[in-house]
C-alpha positions in Angstrom: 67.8 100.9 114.4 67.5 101.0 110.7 66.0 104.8 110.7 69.4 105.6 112.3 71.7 104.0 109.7 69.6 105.8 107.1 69.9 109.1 108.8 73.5 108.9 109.1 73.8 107.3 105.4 71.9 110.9 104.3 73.7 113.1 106.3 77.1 111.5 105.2 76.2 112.2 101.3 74.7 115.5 102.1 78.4 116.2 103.2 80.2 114.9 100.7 81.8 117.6 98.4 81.4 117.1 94.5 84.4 118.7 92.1 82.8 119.8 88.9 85.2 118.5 85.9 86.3 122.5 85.1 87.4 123.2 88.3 89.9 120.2 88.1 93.8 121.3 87.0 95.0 119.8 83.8 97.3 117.2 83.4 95.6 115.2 86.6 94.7 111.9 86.5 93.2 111.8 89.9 92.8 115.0 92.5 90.9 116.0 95.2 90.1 118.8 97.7 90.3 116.7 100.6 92.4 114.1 101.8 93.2 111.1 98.9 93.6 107.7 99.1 94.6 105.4 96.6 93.3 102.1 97.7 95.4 99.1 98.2 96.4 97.2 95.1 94.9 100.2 93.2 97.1 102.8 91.1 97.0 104.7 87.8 97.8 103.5 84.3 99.2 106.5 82.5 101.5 109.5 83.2 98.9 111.8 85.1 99.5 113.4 88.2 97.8 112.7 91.4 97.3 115.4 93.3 95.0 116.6 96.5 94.9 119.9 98.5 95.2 118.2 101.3 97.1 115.0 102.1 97.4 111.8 99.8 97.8 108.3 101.2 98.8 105.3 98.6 97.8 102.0 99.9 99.8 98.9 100.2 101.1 97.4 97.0 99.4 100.1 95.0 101.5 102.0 91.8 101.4 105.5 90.8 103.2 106.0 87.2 102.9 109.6 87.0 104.1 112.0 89.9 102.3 113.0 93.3 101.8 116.7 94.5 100.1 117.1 97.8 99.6 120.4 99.9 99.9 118.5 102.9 101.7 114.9 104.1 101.8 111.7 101.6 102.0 108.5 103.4 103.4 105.7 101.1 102.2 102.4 103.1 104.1 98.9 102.8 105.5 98.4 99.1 104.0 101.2 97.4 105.8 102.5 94.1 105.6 105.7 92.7 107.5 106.1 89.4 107.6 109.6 89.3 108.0 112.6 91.7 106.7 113.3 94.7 106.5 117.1 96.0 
């Protein structure tokens, strides 16, 4: 049983795709190829975008101060706050 958790541990970081820093746009605070999700109770600080180009998901009571740009959906769950845009 344990052979199989590690086999599927590997091949789930084999999968996982890495951004290199000069590939990310300016002005982000957080972005992402794939699909985003800012974590319940989690947020950014500062007036950065978050971005993905794919959808973004904000978690319950989380705050984004900075606006959201998303190529696909944004889900805002249960008292999220975004003080900025979101397109």
């Amino acid at each position: 049983m344990i052979k199989k958790r590690f086999k599927i541990g590997l091949f789930l970081l084999l999968n996982m795709s890495i951004l290199q820093a000069e590939n990310v746009p300016s002005c982000y605070a957080v972005f992402s190829t794939e699909d985003l999700k800012i974590g319940d109770r989690a947020g950014t600080d500062g007036n950065g975008i978050v971005g993905s180009n794919s959808q973004v998901l904000v978690g319950h009571d989380a705050t984004i101060v900075g606006s959201v740009v998303s190529a696909g959906n944004t889900m805002l769950y249960d008292r999220a706050n975004i003080q900025g845009n979101i397109t």
